[in-house]
C-alpha positions as CSV (number, residue, x, y, z in Angstrom):
1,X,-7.0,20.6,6.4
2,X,-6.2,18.3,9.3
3,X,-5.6,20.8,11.3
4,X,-8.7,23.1,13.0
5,X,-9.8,26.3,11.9
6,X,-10.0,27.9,8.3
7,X,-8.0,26.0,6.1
8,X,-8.4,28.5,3.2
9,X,-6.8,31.1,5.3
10,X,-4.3,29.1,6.5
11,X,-3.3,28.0,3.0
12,X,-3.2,31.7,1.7
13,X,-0.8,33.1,4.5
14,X,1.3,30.4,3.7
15,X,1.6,31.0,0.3
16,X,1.9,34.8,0.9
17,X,4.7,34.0,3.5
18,X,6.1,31.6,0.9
19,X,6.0,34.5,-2.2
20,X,7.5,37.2,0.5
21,X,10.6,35.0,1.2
22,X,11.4,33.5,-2.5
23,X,11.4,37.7,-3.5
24,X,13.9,38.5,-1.0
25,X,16.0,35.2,-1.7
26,X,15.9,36.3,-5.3
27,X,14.1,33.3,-6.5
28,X,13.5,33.4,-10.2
29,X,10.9,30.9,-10.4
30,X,8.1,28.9,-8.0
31,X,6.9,25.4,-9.7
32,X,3.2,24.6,-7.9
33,X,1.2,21.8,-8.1
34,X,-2.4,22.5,-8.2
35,X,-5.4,20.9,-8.6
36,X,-7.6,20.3,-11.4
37,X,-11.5,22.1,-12.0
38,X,-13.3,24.7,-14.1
39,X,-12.7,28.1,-12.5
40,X,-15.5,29.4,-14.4
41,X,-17.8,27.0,-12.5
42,X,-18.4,26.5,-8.7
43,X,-15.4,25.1,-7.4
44,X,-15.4,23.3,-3.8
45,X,-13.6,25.5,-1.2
46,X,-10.7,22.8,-1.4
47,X,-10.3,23.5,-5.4
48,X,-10.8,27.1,-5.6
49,X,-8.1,27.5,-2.3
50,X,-5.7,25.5,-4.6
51,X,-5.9,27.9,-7.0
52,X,-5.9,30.7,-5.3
53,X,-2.3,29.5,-3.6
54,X,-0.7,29.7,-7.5
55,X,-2.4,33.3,-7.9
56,X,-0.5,34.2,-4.5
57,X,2.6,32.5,-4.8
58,X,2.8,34.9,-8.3
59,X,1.6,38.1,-6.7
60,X,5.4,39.3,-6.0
61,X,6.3,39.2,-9.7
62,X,8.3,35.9,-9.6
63,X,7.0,33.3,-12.4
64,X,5.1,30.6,-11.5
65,X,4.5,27.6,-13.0
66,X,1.0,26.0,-12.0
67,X,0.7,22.2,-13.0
68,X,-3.0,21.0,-11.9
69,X,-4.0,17.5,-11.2
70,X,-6.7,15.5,-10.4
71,X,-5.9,12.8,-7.7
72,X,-2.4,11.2,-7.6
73,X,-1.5,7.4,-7.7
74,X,0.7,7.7,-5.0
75,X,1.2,6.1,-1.7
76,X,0.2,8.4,1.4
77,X,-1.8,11.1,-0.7
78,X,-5.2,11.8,1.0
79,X,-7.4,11.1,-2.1
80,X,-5.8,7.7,-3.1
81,X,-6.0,6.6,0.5
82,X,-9.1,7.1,0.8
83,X,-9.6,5.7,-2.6
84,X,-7.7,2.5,-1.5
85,X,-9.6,2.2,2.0
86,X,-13.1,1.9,0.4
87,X,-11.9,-0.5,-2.4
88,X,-10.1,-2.5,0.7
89,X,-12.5,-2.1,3.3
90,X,-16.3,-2.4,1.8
91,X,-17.6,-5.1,-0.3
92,X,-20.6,-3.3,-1.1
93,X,-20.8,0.5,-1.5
94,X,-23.2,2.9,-0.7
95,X,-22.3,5.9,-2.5
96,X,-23.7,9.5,-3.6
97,X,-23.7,11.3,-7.0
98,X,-20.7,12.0,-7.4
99,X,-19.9,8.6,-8.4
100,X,-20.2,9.9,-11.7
101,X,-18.4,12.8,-12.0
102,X,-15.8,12.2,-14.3
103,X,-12.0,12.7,-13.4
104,X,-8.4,12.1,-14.9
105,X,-6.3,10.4,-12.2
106,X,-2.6,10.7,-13.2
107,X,0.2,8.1,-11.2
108,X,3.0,10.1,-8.9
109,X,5.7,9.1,-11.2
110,X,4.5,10.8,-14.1
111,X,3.7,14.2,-11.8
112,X,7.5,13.9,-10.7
113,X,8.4,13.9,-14.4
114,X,6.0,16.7,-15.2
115,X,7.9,18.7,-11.9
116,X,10.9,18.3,-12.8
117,X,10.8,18.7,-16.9
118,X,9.3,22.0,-16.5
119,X,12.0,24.0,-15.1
120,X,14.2,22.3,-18.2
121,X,11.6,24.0,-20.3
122,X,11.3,27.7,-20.4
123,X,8.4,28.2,-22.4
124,X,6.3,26.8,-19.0
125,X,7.2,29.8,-17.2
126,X,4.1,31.7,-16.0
127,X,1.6,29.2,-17.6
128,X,-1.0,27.5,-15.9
129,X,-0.7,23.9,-17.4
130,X,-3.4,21.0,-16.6
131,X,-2.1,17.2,-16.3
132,X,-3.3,14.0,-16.0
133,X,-3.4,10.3,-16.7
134,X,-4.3,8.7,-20.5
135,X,-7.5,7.9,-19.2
136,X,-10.7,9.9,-18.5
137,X,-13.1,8.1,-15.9
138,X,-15.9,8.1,-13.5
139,X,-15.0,7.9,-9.6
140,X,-17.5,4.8,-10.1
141,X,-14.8,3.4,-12.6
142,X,-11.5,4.3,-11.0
143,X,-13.0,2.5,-7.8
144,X,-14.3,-0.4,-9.8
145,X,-11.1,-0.8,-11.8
146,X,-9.2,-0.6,-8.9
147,X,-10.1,-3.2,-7.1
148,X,-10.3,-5.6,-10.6
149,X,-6.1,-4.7,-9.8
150,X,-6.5,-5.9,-6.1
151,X,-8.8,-9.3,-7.9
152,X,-11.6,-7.9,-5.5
153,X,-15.5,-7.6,-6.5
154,X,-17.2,-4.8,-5.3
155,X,-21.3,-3.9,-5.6
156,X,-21.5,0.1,-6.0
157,X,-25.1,1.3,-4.8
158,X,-25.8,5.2,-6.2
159,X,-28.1,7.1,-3.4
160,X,-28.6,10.8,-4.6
161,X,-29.5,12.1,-1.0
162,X,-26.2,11.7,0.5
163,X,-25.0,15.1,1.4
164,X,-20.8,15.5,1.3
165,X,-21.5,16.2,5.3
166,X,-22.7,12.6,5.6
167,X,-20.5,11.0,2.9
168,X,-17.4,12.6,4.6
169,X,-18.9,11.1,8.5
170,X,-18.7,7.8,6.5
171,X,-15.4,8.2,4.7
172,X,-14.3,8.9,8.0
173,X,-15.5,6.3,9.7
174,X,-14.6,3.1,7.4
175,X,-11.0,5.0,6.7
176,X,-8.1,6.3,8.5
177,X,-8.8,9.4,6.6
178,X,-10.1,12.6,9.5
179,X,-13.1,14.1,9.1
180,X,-11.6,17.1,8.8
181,X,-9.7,16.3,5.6
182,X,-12.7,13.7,3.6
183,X,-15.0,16.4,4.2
184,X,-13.4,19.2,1.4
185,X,-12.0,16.0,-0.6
186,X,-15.2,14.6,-0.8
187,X,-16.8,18.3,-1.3
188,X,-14.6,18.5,-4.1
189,X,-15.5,15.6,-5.9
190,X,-18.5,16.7,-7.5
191,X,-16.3,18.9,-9.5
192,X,-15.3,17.4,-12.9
193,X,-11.3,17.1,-12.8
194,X,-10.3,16.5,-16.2
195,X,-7.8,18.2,-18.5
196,X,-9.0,20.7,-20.4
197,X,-6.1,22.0,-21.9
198,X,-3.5,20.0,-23.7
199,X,0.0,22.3,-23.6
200,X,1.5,20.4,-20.8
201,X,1.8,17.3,-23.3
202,X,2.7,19.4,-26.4
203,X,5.9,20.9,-24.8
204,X,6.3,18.2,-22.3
205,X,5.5,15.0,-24.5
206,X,6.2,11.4,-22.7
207,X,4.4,8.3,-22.3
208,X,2.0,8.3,-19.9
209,X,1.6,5.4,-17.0
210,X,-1.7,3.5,-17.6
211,X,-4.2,3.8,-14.5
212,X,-3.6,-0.1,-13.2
213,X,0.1,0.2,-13.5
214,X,-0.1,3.2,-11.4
215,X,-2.3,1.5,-8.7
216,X,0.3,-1.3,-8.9
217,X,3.3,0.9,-8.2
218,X,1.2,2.4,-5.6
219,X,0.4,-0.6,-3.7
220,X,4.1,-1.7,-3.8
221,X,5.5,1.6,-2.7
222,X,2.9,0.7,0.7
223,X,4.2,-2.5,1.3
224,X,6.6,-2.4,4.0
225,X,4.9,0.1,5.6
226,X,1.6,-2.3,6.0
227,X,3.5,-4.8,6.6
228,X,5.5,-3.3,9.3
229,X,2.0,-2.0,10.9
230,X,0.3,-5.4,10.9
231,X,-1.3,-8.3,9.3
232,X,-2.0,-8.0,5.8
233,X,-5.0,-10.4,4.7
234,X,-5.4,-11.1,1.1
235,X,-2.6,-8.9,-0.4
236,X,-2.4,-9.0,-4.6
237,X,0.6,-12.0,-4.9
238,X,2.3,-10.1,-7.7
239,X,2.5,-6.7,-5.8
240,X,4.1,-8.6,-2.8
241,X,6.8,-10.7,-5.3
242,X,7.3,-7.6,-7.3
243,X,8.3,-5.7,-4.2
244,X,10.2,-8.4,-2.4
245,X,11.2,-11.3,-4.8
246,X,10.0,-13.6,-2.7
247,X,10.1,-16.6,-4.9
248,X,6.7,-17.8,-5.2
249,X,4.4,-16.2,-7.3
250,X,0.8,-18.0,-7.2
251,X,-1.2,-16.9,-10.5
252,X,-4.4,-18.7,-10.2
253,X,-7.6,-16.7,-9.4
254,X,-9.0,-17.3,-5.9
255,X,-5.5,-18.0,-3.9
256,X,-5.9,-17.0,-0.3
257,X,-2.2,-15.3,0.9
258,X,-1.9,-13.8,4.4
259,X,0.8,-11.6,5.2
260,X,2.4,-10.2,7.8
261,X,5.5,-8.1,9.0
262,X,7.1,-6.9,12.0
263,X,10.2,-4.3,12.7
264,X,12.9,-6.1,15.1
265,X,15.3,-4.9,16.9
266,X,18.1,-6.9,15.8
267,X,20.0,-7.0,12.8
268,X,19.4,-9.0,9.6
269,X,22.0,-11.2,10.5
270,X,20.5,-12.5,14.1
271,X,17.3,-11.8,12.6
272,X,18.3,-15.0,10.0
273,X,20.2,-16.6,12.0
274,X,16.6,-17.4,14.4
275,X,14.8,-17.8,10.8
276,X,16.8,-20.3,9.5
277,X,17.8,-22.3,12.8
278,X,13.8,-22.8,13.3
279,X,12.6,-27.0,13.6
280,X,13.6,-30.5,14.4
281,X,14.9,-29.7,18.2
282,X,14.5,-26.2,18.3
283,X,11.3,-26.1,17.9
284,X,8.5,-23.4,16.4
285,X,9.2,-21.3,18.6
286,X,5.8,-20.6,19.5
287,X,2.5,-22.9,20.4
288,X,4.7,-25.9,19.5
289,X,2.3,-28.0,21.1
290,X,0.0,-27.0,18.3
291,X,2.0,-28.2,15.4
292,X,2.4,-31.6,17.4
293,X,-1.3,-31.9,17.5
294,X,-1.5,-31.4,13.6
295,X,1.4,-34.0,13.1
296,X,-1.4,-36.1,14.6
297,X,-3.8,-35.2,13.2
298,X,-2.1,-35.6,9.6
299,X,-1.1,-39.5,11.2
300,X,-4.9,-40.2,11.6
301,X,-5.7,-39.6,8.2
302,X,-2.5,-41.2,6.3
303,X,-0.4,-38.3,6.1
304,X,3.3,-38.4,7.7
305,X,2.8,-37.6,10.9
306,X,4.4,-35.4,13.7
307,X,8.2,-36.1,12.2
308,X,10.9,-33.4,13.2
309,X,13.9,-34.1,11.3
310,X,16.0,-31.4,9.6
311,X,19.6,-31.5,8.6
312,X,22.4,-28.8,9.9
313,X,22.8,-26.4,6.8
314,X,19.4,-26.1,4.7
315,X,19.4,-26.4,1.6
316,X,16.6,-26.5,-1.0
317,X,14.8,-29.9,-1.6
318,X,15.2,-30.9,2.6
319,X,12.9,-32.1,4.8
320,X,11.9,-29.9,7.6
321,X,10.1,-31.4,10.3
322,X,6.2,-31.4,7.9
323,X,7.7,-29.1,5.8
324,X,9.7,-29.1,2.5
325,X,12.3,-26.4,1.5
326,X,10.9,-25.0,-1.6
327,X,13.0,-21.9,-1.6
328,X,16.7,-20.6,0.3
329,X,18.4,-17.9,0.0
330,X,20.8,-17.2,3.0
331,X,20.5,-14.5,4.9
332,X,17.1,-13.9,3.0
333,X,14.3,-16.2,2.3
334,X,13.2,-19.6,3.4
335,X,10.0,-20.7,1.9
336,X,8.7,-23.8,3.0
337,X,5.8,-26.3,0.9
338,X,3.3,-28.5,3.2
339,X,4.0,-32.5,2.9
340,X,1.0,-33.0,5.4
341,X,-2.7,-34.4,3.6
342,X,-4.5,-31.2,3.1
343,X,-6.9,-30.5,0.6
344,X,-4.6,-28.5,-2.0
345,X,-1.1,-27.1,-2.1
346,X,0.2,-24.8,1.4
347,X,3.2,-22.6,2.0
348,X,4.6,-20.4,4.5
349,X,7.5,-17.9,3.7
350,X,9.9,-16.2,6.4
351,X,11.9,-13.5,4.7
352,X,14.5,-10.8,6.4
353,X,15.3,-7.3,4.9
354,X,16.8,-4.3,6.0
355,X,15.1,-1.5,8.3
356,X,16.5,1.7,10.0
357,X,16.0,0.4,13.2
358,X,17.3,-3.2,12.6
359,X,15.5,-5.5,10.3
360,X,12.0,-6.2,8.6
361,X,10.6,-9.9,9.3
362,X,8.2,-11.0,6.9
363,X,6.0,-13.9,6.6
364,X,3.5,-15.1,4.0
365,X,1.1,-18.3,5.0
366,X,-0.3,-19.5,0.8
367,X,-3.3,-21.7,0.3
368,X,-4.6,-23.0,-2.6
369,X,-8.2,-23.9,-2.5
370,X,-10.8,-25.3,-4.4
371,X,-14.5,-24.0,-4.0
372,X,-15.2,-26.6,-1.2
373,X,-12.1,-26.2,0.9
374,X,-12.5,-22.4,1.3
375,X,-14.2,-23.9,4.0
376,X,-11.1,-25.6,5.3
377,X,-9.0,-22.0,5.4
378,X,-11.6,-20.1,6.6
379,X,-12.2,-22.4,9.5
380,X,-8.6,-23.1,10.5
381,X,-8.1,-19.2,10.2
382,X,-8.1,-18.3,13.8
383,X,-6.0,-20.7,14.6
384,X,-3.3,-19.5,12.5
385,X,-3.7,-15.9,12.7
386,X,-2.9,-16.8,16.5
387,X,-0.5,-19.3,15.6
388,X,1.4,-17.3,13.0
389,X,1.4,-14.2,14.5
390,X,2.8,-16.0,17.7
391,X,5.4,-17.5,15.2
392,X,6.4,-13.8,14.1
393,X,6.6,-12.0,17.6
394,X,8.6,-15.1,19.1
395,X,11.3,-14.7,16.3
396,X,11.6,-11.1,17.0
397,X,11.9,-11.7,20.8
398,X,14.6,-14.4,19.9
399,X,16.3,-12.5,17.6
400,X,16.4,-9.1,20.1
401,X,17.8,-11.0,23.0
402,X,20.7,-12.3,20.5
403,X,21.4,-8.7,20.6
404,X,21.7,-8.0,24.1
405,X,23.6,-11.3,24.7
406,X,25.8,-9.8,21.9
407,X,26.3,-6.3,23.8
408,X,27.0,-7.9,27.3
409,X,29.7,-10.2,25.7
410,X,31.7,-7.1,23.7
411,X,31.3,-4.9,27.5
């Protein structure tokens, strides 16, 4: 759908070309996944082209097996990320009608399972089989339920005369999701998507994944990705520790976390090795002259001061330079907890993992703060999205020249 031109036509050669070569391969079955909606109603040109691909892909004789779905819990799918951007992105909503259709989203992992039990089961040949999650829901719900997962409050506002046209301008324009594709998706969903008939969990019985665990799993699956792209503002605590382990794990309601991630060119090792050298004469690396300033500024009002101290080998429990070493892990994680005066408890977090192309650098910056000094984060906030940011890139930098020093030595 991305693409320009007809993308019903474009979908049906495909599936013809598809059908043509499994018959002269000798293929004795085709497994498609489909999409959910009443054929004996008005489908959206996106729904009825879905199912017209499983009439085609059976039109040489071989057996298909059709599972239909509404939208998937699953990173990168077009539906949840558009889903996930207007949760993310819009504190109040201004949505159409279909805001009320009703709809059965079902999480990826339990599609896989469906997939891949089917061809163990024979009696699924040539059916047409609907699946979905253990919930049925409004779009109004799934969105407001999602973001109760991402401890977000959004205001939903029905207006009746937005057309799909416009909704799918807007979609476009407060997501990374084209035009092209939230025009048909959003078309689409004013078609109820809900299963209708119940064979696929008669010969295929499991338990099913509840609709937040799915987000959940969703969410994680993102992470590096997001990470890797940019900042992160605000990300759910538990999706980050789940995915990383990081070793902090702030529960209380209203905890501001920023994170961040970059992709060096260097390997974990070198990567660390700047991590956990950074402090006492070596520095921050980056705007040092800023964290002097706040040692100062902590001296004026009692705190400890601009001290740098830190010993060779860190170890949990050491001082480093304002900082405390809550957390170590060689080669891993260093968290670090505040001992300047500020209005509630601070932490930053530098954590290495692996990547293709060398190694994944990640950083969380954790406040907790009361109602009043909200105030306090938000105001500092520019400074340290410069500040950390700079932190992040500098490492990098540090950690790619260790590489090239490393290369010229083994020429």
């Amino acid at each position: 759908m991305a693409g320009s031109g007809d993308f019903e036509e474009a979908d049906r050669k495909a599936a013809q070309n598809m059908a043509e070569a499994a018959r002269q391969a000798g293929v004795r079955r085709i497994v498609y996944l489909g999409g959910l909606g009443r054929e004996d109603r008005e489908l959206s040109p996106h729904l009825a082209s879905r199912a017209e691909v499983g009439r085609v892909l059976g039109s040489t004789g071989i057996r298909v097996t059709t599972l239909r779905a509404a939208i998937i819990l699953g990173a990168g799918g077009a539906s949840y990320e558009m889903l996930r951007n207007l949760v993310e992105r819009l504190p109040v909503m201004v949505t159409p009608r279909w805001v009320s259709t009703r709809t059965q989203p079902i999480a990826a992992d339990d599609v896989i399972r469906y997939l891949a039990e089917c061809i163990e089961v024979a009696e699924t040949a040539g059916l047409e089989l609907d699946i979905g999650g253990p919930e049925i829901m409004t779009y109004r719900e799934m969105m407001e339920r999602f973001a109760a997962v991402e401890r977000k409050r959004r205001w939903i506002i029905d207006v009746p005369v937005l057309t799909p046209r416009l909704s799918s301008y807007w979609v476009n324009l407060m997501t990374p999701i084209p035009a092209s594709v939230a025009r048909p998706l959003v078309d689409g969903l004013r078609n109820e998507t809900v299963v209708r008939d119940t064979r696929a969990r008669e010969l295929m019985p499991f338990e099913l994944t509840p609709y937040e665990t799915g987000v959940r799993k969703a969410l994680r699956e993102a992470l590096p990705e997001r990470l890797a792209s940019g900042d992160v503002v605000g990300i759910l605590p538990e999706v980050a520790n789940e995915a990383y382990d990081l070793g902090f794990d702030p529960r209380q309601p209203g905890v501001a976390l920023e994170a961040r991630g970059l992709v060096v060119r260097g390997s974990e090792e070198r990567t660390w090795d700047v991590v956990s050298s950074i402090g006492g004469k070596n520095g921050w690396y980056f705007a040092d002259w800023a964290w002097t300033f706040r040692g100062w500024m902590d001296a004026l009002v009692g705190g400890i001061g601009n001290r740098r101290e830190r010993p060779a080998m860190l170890k949990v429990g050491d001082r480093l330079d304002t900082w405390e070493v809550e957390r170590y892990v060689e080669g891993r994680d260093l968290v670090l907890r505040t001992r300047m005066r500020i209005p509630r408890l601070a932490r930053q977090g530098l954590h290495v993992r692996p990547h293709p192309l060398g190694s994944l650098l990640l950083q969380y910056v954790e406040f907790h703060p009361t109602l009043v000094t909200w105030v306090y984060w938000w105001a500092l906030y520019p400074a340290h999205r410069l500040i950390f940011r700079g932190l992040l890139r500098a490492i990098a930098v540090r950690a790619h020249r260790k590489k090239e020093k490393a290369v010229h030595a083994n020429a």
